[in-house]
C-alpha positions in Angstrom: 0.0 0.0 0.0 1.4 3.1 -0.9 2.2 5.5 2.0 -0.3 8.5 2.2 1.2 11.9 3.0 -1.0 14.1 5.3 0.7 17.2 5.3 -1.2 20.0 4.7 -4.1 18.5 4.7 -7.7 20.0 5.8 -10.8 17.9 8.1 -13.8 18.4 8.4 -16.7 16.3 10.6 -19.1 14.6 8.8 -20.8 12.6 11.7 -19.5 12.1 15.3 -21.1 10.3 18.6 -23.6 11.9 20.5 -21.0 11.9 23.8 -18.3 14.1 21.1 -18.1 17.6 21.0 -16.9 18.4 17.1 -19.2 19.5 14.5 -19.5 20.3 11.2 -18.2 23.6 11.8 -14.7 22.5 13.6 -11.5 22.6 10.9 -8.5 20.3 11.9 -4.9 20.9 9.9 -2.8 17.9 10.0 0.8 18.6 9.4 3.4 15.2 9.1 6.7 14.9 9.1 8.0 11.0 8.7 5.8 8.8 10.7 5.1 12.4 12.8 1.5 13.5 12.9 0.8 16.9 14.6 -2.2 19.0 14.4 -4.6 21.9 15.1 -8.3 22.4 15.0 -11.1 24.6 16.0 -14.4 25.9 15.3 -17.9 24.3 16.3 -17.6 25.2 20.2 -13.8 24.2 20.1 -11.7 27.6 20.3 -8.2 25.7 20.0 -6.9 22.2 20.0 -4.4 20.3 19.5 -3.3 16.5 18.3 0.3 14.7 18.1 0.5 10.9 17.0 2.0 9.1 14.5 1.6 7.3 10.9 1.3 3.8 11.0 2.9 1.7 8.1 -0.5 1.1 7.0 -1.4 4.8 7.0 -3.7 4.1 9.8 -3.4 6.9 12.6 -2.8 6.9 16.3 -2.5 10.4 18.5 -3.7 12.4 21.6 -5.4 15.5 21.7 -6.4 18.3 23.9 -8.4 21.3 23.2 -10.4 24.4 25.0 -13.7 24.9 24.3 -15.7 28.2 24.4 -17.3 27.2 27.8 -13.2 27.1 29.1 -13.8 23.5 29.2 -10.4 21.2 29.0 -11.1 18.3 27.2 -8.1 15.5 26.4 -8.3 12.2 24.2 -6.9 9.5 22.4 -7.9 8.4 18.7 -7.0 5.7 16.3 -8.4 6.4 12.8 -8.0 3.9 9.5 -8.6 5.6 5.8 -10.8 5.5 3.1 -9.3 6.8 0.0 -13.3 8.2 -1.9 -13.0 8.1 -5.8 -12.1 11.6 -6.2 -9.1 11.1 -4.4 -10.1 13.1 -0.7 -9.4 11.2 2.1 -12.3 10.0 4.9 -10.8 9.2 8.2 -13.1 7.0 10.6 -12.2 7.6 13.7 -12.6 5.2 17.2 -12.0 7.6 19.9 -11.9 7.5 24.0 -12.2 10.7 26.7 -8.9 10.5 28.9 -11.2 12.7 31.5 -14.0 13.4 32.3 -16.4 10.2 31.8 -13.8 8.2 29.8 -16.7 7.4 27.4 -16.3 6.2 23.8 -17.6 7.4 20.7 -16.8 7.3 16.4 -16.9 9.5 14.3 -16.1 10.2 10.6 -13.6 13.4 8.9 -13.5 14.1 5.8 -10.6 16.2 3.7 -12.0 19.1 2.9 -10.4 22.7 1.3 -9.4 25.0 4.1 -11.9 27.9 4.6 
């Protein structure tokens, strides 16, 4: 499988578990450099976050993230996400996802690339 480069590349939500708090409106911009995946997103109730992981040979992805919401809520998190290339070439990214505080619940949800706004 050839290796996919995600550097540069813009998310957005296209569905996410109830228990999640991204939306539609939130942008994430993945950077990668080697197996390194870093990140930022906002938007959608989220005013910054952050994500750092790492590339899989399979081009599956595995990273932590933090972020702020508007409430001044701290939020952190851990995601693995496997790839769908779509016939146009984007990338969908579905995503299995647990709380590291708070309730520690579970959720999915899906990301799709997207142009940056």
């Amino acid at each position: 499988m050839p290796p996919i480069d995600y550097h540069d590349r813009y998310f957005r939500p296209i569905s996410n578990s109830a228990n999640g708090q991204v939306t539609g409106e939130t942008e994430f911009h993945y950077r990668q450099t080697g197996d390194l995946l870093t990140g930022t997103y906002s938007g959608g109730g989220i005013r910054f976050g952050q994500l750092v992981g790492r590339v899989h040979p399979d081009n599956s992805l595995e990273f932590v993230y933090q972020h702020l919401t508007d409430s001044g809520e701290l939020r952190t998190g851990r995601c693995r996400s496997r790839h769908e290339l779509l016939p146009e070439g984007r990338i969908r990214l579905h995503e299995d996802w647990q709380w590291t505080n708070g309730d520690h619940s579970r959720g999915q949800s899906v990301v799709e690339e997207t142009l940056p706004r």
